[in-house]
C-alpha positions in Angstrom: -6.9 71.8 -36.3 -10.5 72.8 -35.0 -11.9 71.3 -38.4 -10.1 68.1 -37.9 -11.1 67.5 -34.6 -15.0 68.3 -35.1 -14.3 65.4 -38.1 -12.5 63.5 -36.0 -15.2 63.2 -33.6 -17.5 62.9 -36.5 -16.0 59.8 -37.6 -15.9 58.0 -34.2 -19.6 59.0 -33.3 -20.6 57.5 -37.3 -18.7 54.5 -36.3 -20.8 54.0 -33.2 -23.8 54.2 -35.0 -25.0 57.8 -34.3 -26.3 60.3 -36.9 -25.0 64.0 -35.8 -24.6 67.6 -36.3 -21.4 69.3 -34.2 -20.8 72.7 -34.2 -17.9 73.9 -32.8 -17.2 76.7 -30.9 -13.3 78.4 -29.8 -13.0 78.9 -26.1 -10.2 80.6 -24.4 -9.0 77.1 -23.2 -9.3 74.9 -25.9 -12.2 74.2 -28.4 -15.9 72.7 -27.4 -17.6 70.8 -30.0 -21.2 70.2 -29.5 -23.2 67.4 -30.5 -26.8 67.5 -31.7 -28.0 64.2 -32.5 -31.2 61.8 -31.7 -30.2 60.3 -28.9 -28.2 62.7 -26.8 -29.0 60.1 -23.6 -26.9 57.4 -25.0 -23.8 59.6 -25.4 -24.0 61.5 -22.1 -24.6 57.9 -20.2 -25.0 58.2 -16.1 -23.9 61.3 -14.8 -22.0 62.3 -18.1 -19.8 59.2 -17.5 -19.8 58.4 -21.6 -19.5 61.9 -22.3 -16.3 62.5 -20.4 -15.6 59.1 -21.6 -15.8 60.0 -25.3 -14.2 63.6 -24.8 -11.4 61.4 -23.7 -11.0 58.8 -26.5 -11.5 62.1 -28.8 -8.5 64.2 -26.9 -6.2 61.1 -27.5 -6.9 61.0 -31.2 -6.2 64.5 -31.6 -3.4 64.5 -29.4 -1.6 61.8 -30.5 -1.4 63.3 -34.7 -0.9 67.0 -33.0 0.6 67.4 -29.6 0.5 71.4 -29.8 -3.9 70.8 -30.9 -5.8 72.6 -28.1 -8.1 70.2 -26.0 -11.2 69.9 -26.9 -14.5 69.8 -25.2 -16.9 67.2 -26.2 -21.1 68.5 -25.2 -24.0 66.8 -26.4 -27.5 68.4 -26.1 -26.0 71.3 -23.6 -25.6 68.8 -20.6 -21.9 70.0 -19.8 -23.4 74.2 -20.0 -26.0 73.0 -17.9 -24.4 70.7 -15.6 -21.5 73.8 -15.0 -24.3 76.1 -14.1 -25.4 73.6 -11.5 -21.7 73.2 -10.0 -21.0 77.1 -10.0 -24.5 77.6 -8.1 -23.8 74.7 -5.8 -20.4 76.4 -5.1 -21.7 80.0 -4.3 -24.3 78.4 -1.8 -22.1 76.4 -0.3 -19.7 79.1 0.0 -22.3 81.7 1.1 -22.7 78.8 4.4 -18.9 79.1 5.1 -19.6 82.7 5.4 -22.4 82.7 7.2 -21.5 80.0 9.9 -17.8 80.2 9.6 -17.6 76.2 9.3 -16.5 73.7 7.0 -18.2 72.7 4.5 -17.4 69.3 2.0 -19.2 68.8 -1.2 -19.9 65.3 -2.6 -16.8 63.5 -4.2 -16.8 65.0 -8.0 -14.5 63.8 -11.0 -11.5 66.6 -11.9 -13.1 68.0 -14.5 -16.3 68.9 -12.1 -13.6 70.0 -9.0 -12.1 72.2 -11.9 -15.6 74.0 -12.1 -15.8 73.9 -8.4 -12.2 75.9 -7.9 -12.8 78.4 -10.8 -15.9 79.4 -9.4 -14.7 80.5 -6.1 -10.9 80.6 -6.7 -11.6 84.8 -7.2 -13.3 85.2 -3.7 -11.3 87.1 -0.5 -13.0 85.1 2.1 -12.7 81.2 1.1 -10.6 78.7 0.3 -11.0 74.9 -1.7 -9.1 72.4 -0.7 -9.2 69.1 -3.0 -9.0 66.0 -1.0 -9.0 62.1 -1.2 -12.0 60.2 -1.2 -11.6 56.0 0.2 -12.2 53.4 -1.9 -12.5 55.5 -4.6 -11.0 57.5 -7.5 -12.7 61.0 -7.4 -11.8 63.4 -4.4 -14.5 66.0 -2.7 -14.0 69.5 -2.4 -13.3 71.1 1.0 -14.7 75.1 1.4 -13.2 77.0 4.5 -13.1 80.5 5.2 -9.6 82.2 4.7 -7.9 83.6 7.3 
């Protein structure tokens, strides 16, 4: 199925009008294909919103002609390895603050996948806890870190 997928993905990108390379790559959850092309900009879009966009389109292509096909993670020019860094650090500071002052503290509202990042970073730590939580007048949640008790 990995080889389908990566030409699965192939297709839809050619259709769009973009010349790329993927390489693809089996993770413990599913499979990450990533994307080399010209233009990596127009296929991660504002804060990765066409990426996570396209990885989505791509999962319900795959899905729907192989409901057992692991899910597939769609990276263009490293922006999801680099963007996962950035969550996992901004998780241990702002854990390291709940230590340190024993307070609250609530991250900016992120999409699931980013929250995801957020909870597997610190889900292994004895002293806090993450709460998910709902965000008005819109659809992502933030992320609340509190110390466990």
């Amino acid at each position: 199925m990995a080889n389908e997928s990566k030409s699965i993905l192939h297709e839809l990108l050619k259709h769009l009008g973009f010349e790329t390379t993927i390489n693809e790559q089996t993770m413990e959850d599913g499979l990450l294909l990533e994307v080399q092309t010209d233009d990596p900009g127009r296929l991660i879009g504002r804060q990765g919103q066409t990426l996570s966009e396209l990885q989505y389109i791509t999962n319900r292509i795959i899905f729907r002609r192989d409901q057992t096909a692991p899910k597939v993670t769609v990276d263009v020019g490293n922006y999801r390895s680099q963007a996962r860094e950035a969550l996992v650090k901004k998780a241990k500071d702002a854990a390291e603050k709940v230590r340190r002052w024993g307070d609250v503290v609530e991250l900016e509202p992120l999409n699931a996948f980013d929250r995801r990042i957020i909870h597997n970073a610190l889900k292994d730590d004895p002293s806090i806890e993450t709460h998910s939580v709902e965000v008005d007048g819109t659809d992502k949640k933030a992320i609340l870190l509190r110390p466990k008790h």
